[in-house]
DRENDO-1510 file (C-alpha; in Angstrom, 1 decimal, always signed):
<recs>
REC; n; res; u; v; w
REC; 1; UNK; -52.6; +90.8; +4.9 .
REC; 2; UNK; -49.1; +91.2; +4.9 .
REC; 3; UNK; -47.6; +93.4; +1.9 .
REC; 4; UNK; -44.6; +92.9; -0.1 .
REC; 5; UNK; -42.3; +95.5; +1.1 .
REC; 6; UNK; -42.8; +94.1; +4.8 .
REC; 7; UNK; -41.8; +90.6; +3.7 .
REC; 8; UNK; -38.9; +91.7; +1.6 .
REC; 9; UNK; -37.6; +93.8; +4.9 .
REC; 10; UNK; -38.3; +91.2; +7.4 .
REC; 11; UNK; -36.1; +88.8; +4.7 .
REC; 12; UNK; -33.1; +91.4; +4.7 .
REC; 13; UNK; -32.9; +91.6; +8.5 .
REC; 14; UNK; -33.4; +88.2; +8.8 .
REC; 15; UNK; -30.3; +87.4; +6.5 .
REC; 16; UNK; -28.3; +90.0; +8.0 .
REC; 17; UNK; -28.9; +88.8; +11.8 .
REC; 18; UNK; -28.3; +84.7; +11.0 .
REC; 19; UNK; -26.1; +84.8; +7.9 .
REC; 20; UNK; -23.3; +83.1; +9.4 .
REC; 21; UNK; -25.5; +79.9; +10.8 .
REC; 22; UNK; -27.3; +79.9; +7.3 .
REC; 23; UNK; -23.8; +79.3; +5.6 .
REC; 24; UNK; -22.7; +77.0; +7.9 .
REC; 25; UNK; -26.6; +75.0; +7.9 .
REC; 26; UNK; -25.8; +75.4; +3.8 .
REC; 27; UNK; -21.7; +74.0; +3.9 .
REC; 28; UNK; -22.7; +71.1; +6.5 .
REC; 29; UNK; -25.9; +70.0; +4.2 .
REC; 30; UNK; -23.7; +70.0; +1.2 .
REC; 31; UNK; -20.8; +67.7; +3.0 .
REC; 32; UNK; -23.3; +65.5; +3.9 .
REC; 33; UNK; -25.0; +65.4; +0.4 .
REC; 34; UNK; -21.1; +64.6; -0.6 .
REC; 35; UNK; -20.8; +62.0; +1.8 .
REC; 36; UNK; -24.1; +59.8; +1.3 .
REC; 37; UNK; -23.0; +60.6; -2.7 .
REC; 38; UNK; -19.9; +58.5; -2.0 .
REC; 39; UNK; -20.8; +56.2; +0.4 .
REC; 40; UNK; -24.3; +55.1; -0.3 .
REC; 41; UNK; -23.5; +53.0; -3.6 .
REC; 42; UNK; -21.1; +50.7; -1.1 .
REC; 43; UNK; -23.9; +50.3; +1.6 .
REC; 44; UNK; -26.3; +49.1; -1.2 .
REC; 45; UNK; -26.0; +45.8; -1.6 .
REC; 46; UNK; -27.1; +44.4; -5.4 .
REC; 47; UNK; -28.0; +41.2; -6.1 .
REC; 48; UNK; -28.2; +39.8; -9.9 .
REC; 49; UNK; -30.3; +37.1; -10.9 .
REC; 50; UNK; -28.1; +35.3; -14.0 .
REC; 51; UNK; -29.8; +32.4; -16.2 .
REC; 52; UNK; -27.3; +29.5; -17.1 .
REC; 53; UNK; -28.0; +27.0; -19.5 .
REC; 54; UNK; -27.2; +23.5; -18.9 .
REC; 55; UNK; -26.4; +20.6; -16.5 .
REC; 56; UNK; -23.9; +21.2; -14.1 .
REC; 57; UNK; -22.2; +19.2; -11.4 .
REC; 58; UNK; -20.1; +20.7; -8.7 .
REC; 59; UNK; -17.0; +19.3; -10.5 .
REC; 60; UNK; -18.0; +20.8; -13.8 .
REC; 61; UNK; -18.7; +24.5; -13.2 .
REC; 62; UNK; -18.8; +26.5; -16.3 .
REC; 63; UNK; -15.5; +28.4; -16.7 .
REC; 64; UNK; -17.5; +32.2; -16.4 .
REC; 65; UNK; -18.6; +30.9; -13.3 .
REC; 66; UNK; -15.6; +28.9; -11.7 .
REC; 67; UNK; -13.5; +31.9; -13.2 .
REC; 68; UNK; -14.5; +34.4; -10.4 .
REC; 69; UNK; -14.0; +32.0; -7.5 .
REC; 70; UNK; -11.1; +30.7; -7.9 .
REC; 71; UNK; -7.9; +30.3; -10.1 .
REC; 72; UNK; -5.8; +27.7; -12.2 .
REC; 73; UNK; -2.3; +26.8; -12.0 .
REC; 74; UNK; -1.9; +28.9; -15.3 .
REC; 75; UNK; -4.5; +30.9; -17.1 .
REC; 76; UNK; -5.5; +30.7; -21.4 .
REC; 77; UNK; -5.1; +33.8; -23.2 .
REC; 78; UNK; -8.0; +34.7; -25.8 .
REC; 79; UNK; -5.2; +33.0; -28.4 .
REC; 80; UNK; -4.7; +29.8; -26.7 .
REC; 81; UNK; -1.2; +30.4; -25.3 .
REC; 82; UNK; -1.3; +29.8; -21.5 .
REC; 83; UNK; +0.1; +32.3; -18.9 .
REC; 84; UNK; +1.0; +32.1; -15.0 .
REC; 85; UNK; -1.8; +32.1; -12.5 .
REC; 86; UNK; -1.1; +30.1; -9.2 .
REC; 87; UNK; +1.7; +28.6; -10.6 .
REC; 88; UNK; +4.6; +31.4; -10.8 .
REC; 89; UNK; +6.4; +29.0; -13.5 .
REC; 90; UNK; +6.7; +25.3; -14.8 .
REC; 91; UNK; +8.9; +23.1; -16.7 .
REC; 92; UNK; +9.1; +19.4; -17.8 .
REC; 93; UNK; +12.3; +17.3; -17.5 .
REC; 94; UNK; +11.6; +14.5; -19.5 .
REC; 95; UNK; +9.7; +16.0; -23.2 .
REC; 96; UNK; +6.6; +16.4; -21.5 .
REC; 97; UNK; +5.7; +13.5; -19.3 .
REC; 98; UNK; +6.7; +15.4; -16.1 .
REC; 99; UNK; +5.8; +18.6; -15.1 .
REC; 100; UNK; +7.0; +20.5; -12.0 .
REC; 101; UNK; +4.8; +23.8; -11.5 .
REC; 102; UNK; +6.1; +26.4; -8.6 .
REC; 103; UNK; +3.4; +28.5; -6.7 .
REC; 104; UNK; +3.0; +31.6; -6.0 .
REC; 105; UNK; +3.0; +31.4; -2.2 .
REC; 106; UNK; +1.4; +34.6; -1.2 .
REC; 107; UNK; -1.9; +33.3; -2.4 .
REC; 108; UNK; -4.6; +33.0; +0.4 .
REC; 109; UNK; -7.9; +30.9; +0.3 .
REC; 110; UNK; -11.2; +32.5; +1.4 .
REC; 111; UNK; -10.9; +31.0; +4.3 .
REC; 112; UNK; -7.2; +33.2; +5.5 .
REC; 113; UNK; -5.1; +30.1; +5.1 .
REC; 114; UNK; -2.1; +30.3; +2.7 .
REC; 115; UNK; -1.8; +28.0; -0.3 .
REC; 116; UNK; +0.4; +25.4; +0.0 .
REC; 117; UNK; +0.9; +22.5; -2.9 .
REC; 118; UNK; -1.2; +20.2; -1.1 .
REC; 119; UNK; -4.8; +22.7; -0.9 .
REC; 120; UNK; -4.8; +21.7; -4.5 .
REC; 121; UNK; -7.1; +18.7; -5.6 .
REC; 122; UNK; -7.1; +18.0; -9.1 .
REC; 123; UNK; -7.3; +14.7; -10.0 .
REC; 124; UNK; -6.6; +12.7; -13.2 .
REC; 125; UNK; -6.4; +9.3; -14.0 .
REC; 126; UNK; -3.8; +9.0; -15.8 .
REC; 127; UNK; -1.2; +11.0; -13.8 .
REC; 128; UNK; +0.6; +10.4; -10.3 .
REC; 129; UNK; +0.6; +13.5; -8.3 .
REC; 130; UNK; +3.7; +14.7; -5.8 .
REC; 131; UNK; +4.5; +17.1; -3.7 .
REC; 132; UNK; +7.8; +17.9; -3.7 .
REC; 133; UNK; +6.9; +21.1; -1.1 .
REC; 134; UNK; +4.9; +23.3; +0.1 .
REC; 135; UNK; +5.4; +25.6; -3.3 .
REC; 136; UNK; +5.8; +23.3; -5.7 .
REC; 137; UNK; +3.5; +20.3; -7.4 .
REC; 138; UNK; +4.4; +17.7; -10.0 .
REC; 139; UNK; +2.4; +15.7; -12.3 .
REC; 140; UNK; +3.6; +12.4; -13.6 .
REC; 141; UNK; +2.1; +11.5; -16.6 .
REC; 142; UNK; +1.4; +8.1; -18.5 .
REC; 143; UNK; +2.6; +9.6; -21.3 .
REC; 144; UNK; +4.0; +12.5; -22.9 .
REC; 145; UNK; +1.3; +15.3; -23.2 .
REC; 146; UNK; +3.0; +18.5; -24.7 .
REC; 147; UNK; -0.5; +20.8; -24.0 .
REC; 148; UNK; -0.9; +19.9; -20.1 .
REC; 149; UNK; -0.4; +23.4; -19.0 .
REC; 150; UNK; -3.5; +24.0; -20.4 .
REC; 151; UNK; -5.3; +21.4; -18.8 .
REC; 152; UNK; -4.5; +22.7; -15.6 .
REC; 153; UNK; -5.8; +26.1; -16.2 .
REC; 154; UNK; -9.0; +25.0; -15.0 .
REC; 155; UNK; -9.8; +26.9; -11.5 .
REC; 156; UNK; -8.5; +24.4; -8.6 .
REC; 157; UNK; -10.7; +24.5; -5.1 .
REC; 158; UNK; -10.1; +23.5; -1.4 .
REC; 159; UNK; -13.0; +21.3; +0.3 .
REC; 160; UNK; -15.8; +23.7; +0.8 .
REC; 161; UNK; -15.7; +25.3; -2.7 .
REC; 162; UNK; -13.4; +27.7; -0.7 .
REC; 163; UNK; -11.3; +29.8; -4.2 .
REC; 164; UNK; -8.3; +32.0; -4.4 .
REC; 165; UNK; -10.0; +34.9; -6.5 .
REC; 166; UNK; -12.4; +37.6; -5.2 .
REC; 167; UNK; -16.1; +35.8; -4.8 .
REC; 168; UNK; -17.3; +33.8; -2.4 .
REC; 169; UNK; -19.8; +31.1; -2.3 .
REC; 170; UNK; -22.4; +32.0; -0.2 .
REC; 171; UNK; -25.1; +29.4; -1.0 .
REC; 172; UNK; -25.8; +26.7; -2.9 .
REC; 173; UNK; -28.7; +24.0; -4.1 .
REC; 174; UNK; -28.2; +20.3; -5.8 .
REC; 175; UNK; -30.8; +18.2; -7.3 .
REC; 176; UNK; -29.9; +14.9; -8.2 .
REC; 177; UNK; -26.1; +15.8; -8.2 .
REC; 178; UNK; -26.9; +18.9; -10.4 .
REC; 179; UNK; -26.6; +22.6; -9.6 .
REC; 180; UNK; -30.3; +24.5; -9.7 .
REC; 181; UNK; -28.5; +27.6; -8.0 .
REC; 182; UNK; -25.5; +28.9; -6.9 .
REC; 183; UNK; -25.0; +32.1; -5.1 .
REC; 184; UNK; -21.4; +33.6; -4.9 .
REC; 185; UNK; -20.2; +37.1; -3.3 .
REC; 186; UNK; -17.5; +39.8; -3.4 .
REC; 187; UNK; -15.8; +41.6; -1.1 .
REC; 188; UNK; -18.3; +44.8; -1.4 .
REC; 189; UNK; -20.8; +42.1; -0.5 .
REC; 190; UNK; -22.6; +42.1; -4.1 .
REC; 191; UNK; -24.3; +39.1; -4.7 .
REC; 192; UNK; -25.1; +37.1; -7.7 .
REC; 193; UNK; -27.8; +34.0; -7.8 .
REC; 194; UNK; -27.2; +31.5; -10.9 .
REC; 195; UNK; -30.2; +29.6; -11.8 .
REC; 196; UNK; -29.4; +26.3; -14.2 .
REC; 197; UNK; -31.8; +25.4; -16.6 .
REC; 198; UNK; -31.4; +22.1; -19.0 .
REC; 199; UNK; -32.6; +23.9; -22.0 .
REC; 200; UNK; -32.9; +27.4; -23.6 .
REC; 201; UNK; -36.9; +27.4; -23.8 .
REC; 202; UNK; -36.7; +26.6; -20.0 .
REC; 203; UNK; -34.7; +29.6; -19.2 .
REC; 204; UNK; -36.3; +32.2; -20.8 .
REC; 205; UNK; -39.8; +31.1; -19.4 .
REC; 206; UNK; -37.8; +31.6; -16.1 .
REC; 207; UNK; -37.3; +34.5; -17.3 .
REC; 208; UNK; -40.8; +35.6; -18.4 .
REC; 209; UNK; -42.1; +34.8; -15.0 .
REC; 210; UNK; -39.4; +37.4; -13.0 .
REC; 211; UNK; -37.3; +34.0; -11.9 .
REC; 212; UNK; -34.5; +35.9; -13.0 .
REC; 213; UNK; -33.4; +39.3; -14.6 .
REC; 214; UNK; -30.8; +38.4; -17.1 .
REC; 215; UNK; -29.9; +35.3; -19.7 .
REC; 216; UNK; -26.9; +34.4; -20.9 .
REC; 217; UNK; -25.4; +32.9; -23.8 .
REC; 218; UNK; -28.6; +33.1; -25.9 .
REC; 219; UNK; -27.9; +31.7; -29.6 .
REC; 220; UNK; -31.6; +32.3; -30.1 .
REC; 221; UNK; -32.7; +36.2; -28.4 .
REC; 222; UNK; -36.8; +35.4; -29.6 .
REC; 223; UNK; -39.2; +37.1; -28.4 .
REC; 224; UNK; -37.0; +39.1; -26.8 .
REC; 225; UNK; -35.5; +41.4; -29.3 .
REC; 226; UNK; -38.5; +42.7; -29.9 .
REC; 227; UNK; -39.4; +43.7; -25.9 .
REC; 228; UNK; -39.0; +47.5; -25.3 .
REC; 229; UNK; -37.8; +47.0; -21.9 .
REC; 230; UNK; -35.1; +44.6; -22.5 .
REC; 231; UNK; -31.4; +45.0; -23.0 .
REC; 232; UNK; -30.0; +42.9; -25.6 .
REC; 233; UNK; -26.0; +42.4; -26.0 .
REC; 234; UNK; -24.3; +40.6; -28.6 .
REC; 235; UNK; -21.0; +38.8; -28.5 .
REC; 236; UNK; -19.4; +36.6; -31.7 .
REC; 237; UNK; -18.3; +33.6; -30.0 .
REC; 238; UNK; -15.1; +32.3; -31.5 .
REC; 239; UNK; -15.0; +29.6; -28.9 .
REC; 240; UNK; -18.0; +27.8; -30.1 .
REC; 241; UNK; -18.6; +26.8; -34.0 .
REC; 242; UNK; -21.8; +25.5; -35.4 .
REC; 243; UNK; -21.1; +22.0; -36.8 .
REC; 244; UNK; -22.7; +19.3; -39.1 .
REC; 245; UNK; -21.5; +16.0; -38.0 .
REC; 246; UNK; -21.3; +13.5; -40.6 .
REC; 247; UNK; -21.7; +9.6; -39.7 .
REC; 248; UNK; -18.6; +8.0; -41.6 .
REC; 249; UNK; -19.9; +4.7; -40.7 .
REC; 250; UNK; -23.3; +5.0; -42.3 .
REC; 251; UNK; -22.8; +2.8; -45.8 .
REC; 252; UNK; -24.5; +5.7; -47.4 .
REC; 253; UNK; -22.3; +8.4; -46.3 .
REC; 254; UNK; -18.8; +6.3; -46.1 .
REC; 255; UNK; -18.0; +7.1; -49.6 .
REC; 256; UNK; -15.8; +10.9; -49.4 .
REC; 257; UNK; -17.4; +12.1; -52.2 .
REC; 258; UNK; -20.9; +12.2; -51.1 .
REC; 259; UNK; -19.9; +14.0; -48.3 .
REC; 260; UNK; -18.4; +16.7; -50.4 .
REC; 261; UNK; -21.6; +16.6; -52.6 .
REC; 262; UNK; -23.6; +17.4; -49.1 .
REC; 263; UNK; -21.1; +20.3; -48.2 .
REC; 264; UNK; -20.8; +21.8; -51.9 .
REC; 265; UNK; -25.0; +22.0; -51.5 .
REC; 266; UNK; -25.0; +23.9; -48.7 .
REC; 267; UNK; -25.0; +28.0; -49.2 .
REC; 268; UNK; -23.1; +28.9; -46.0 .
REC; 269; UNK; -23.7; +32.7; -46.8 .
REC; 270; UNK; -27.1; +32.4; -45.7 .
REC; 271; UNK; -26.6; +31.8; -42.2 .
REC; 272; UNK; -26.2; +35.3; -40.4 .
REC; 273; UNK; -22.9; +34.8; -38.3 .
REC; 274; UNK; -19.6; +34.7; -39.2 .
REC; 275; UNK; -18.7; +32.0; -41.9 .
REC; 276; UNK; -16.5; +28.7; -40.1 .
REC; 277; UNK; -14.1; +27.0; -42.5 .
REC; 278; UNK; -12.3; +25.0; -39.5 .
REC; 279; UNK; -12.6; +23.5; -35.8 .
REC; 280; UNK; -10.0; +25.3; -34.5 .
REC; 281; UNK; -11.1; +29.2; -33.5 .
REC; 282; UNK; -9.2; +31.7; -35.5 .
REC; 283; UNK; -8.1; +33.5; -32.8 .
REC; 284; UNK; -5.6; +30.6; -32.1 .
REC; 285; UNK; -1.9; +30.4; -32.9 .
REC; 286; UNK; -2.7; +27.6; -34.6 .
REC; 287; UNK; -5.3; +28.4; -37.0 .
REC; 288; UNK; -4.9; +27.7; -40.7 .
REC; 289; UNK; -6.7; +30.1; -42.5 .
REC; 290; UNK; -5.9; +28.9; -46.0 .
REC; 291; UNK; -8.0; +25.7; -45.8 .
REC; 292; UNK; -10.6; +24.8; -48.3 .
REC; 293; UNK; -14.3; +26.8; -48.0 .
REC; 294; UNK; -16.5; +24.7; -50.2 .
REC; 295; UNK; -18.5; +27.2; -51.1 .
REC; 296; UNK; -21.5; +26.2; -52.5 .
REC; 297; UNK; -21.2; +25.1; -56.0 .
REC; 298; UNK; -24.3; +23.1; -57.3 .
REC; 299; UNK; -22.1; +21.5; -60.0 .
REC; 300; UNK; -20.7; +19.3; -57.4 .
REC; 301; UNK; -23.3; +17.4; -55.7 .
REC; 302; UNK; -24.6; +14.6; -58.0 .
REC; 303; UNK; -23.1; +12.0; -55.8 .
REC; 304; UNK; -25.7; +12.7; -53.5 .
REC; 305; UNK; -28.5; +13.5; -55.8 .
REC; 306; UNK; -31.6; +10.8; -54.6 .
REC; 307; UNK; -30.6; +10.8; -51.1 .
REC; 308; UNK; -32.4; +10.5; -48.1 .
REC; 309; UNK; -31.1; +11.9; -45.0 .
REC; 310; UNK; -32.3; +12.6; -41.3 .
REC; 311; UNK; -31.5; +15.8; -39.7 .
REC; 312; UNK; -31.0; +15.2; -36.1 .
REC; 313; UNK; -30.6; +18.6; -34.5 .
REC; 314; UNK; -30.5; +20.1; -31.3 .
REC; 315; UNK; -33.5; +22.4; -30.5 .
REC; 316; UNK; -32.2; +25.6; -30.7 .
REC; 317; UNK; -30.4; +25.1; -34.2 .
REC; 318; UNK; -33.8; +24.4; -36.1 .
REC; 319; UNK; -33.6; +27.1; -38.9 .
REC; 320; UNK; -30.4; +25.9; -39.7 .
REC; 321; UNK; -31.6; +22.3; -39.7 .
REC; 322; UNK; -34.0; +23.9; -42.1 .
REC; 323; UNK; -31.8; +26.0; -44.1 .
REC; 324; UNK; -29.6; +22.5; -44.8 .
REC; 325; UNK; -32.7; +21.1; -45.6 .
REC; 326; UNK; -34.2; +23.5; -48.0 .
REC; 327; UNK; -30.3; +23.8; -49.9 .
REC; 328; UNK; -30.3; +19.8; -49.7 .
REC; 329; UNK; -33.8; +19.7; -51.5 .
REC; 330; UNK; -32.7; +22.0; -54.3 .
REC; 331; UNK; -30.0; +19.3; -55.6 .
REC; 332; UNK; -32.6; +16.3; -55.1 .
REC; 333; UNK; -31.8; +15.4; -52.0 .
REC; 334; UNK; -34.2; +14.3; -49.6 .
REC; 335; UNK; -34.2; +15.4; -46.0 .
REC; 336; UNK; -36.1; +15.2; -42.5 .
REC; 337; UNK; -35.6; +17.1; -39.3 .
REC; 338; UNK; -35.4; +15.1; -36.2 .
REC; 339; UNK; -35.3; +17.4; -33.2 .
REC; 340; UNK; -33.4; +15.4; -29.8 .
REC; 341; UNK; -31.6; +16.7; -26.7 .
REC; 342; UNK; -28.6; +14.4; -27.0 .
REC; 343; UNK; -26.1; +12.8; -29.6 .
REC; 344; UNK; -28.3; +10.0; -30.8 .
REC; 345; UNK; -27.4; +6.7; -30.7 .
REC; 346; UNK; -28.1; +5.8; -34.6 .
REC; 347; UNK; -28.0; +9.1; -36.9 .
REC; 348; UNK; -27.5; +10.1; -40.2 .
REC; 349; UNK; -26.3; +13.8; -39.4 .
REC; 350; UNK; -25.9; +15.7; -36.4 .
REC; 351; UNK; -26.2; +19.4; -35.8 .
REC; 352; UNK; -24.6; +20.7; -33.0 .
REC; 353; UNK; -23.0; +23.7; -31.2 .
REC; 354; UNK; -19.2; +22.7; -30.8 .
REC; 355; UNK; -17.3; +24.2; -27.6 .
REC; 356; UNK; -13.9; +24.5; -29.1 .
REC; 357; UNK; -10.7; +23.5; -27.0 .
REC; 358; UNK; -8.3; +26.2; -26.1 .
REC; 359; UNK; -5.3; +24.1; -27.1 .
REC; 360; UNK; -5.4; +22.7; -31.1 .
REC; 361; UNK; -5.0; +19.5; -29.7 .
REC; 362; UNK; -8.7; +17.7; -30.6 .
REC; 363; UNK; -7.4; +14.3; -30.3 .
REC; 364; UNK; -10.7; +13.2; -28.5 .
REC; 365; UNK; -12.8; +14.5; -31.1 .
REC; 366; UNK; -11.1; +13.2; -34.1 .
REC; 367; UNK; -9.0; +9.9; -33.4 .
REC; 368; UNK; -10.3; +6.6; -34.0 .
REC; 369; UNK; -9.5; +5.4; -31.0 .
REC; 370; UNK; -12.0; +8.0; -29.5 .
REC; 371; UNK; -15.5; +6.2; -29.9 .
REC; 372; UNK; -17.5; +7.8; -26.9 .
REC; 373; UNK; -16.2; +11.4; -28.6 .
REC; 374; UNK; -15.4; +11.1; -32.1 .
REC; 375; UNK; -18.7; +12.1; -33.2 .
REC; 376; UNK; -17.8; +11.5; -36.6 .
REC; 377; UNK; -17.1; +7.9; -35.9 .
REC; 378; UNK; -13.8; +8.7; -38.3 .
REC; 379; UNK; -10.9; +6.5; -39.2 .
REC; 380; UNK; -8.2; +7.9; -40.9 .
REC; 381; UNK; -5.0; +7.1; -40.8 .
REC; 382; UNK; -3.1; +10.4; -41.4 .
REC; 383; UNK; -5.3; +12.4; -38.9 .
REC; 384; UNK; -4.6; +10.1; -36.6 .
REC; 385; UNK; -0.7; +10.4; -36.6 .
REC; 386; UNK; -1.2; +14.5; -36.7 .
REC; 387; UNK; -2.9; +14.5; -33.9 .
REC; 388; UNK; -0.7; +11.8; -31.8 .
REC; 389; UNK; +2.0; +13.9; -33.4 .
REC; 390; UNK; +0.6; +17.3; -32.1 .
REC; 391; UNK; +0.2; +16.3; -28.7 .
REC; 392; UNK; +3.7; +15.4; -27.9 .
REC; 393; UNK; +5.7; +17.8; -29.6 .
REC; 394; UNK; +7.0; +20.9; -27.2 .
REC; 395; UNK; +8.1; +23.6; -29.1 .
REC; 396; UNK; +5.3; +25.6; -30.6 .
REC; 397; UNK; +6.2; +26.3; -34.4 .
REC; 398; UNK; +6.6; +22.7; -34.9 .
REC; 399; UNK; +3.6; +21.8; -33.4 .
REC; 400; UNK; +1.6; +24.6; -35.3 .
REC; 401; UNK; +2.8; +22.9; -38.5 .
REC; 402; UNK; +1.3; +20.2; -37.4 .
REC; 403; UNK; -1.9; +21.5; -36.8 .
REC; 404; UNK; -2.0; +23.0; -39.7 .
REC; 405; UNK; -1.9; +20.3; -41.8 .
REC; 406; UNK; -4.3; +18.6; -39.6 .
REC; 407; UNK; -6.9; +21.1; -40.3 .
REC; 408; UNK; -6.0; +20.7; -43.9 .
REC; 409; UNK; -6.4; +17.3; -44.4 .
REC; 410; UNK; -9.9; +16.7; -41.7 .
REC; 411; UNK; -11.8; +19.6; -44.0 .
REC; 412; UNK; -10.7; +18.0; -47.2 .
REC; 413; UNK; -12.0; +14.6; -45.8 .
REC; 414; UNK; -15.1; +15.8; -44.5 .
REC; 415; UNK; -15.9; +13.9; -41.4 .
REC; 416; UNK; -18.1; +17.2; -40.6 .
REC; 417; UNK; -19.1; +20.2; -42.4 .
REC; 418; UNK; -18.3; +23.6; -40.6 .
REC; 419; UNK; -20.7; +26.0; -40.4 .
REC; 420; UNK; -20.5; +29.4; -38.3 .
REC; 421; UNK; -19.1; +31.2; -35.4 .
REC; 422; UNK; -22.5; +31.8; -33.3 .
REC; 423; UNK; -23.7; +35.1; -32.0 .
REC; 424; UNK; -24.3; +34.8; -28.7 .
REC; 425; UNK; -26.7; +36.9; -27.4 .
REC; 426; UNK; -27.2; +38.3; -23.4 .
REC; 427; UNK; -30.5; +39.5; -22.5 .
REC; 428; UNK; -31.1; +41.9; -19.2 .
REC; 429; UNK; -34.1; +43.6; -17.9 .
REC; 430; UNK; -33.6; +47.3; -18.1 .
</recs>
């Protein structure tokens, strides 16, 4: 058996005969630790599984998505101004039924090809589209549209899906003219799938059976916010607002001062988001906050006392359908809970999640004339001429004024009773 002093002097001769190759075996292990340190997270390539709710067509992509493939003629700041994107500048000649954009020519498509003025395919119509070179496009309008800059923020494609920004689309599958998955990748050749699902319940059974690894957009996180091995991020959405659609047309609910008597019943500090007093997001330049709250005040709501009222509500706003319901039953008024998918074609109230519009122009929402989109079914005069108003004037403080007052005047009416900013909620396996 060998003893200890003979292996501690075989150790000391052995060091002293090979210490040079044992430095350099030690220096040349610990460059190539450093190298497979650096490069190894570039050869691994990731790809995430992301959950999307809703129908989408190729022409509809939802901005989070169409944002990373491609870009706009101009871009929206979180405030609702708009900035340059393709288009270095723009300008209108005529008080905003022409507009002449210049590009920024150094742009390529994913293909190599440069951008020239006729790549770009959007299509509207009510607008004649020229090109008067290869840097420059123009949009003729039927009428003067002073937020138009905005519209064209939305991220143009060539044929292909082929974008201008840094990921790719690398796969793709339709059903009935509907996205089920879409697969898009960067230059570091990181993938990520998108799987569409019609419904919130739908995705996050996808998600309980390993379909995919993350959800977005959640405005309901159960069951998962109790699972120990989930991530859960929240995000208050100032771009969406939880609203209670009134039908003005319903004989029962035509007369102004029943629908105040409906909004003074509701107690809108029980919701848990942040309180909404308008339809315009209060990060916009054009937000009034100084509009009427309606807090609840129980005094006010014998017009409506003896009601009856269905509750048509989409699926994933039920205990606010029922919180409504519950504040509505305290004053004697009499409610029911209709859960549906879609706007219904005969309803008494509608709950819904509202996306709001960049620009403060809501003229499809609000006018009259608007019957597929005026939810409200509304007809009023004075709205009407603020918003026809709003959407022609060019210079900015004027038209906030506008809008302003519009706000003012379609709370105080009450075609719709404003609710809350939703939390949206992202889940993620860990």
């Amino acid at each position: 058996m060998l003893s200890f002093r003979f292996i501690v002097r075989f150790l000391k001769a052995f060091f002293a005969r090979f210490n040079t190759l044992i430095i350099i075996g030690v220096f040349v292990g610990f460059l190539i630790f450093l190298t497979i340190s650096i490069l190894l997270p570039n050869l691994i390539i990731t790809t995430q599984r992301v959950g999307i709710i809703g129908r989408f067509t190729l022409s509809s992509l939802p901005l989070e998505i169409s944002s990373l493939i491609s870009k706009g003629l101009t871009k929206v700041a979180n405030n609702g101004s708009v900035e340059p994107d393709i288009a270095k500048s723009w300008q209108t000649s005529d008080g905003g039924k022409t507009w002449t954009f210049e590009l920024d020519s150094s742009l390529k498509w994913h293909d190599g090809k440069s951008l020239i003025s006729k790549d770009l395919t959007y299509e509207f119509s009510d607008a004649k589209i020229e090109f008067p070179s290869d840097n420059a496009i123009q949009f003729i309008l039927d009428s003067k549209f002073s937020a138009f800059p905005l519209i064209v923020s939305k991220p143009a494609f060539k044929k292909g899906l082929l974008g201008l920004n840094d990921w790719k689309v690398k796969k793709l599958n339709l059903a009935g003219g509907y996205l089920q998955s879409l697969t898009i990748q960067d230059k570091g050749k990181n993938k990520i799938q998108f799987k569409f699902y019609p419904s919130e319940e739908r995705a996050k059974i996808a998600f309980k059976l390993g379909e995919i690894d993350t959800i977005q957009n959640l405005q309901n996180p159960e069951p998962f916010n109790s699972w120990k091995q989930i991530d859960l991020g929240k995000n208050k959405s100032y771009d969406n607002v939880v609203v209670l659609f009134i039908n003005t047309q319903k004989e029962k609910l035509s007369d102004k001062a029943v629908r105040l008597s409906l909004n003074y019943a509701i107690d809108k500090n029980l919701f848990n988001d942040e309180r909404a007093i308008s339809p315009i997001s209060p990060l916009s330049w054009a937000y009034n906050p100084q509009v009427k709250e309606f807090n609840q005040d129980l005094n006010k709501t014998k017009e409506a006392k003896g009601m009856e009222i269905k509750i048509s509500t989409l699926p994933n706003l039920t205990k606010t359908a029922e919180i409504i319901s519950d504040n509505w039953s305290e004053v004697g008024i009499k409610s029911e809970i209709e859960v549906v998918t879609t706007i219904p074609q005969d309803y008494d109230v509608f709950l819904a999640t509202l996306d709001i519009p960049k620009d403060p122009d809501q003229y499809s929402l609000w006018h009259s004339t608007q019957t597929s989109t005026n939810i409200s079914k509304l007809n009023n005069p004075r709205i009407d001429k603020l918003l026809e108003d709003g959407r022609t004037e060019l210079d900015q403080e004027t038209r906030k004024k506008i809008y302003l007052d519009f706000q003012r005047f379609l709370v105080e009416e009450v075609p719709a009773i404003f609710l809350y900013h939703p939390t949206l909620y992202t889940i993620s396996r860990k």
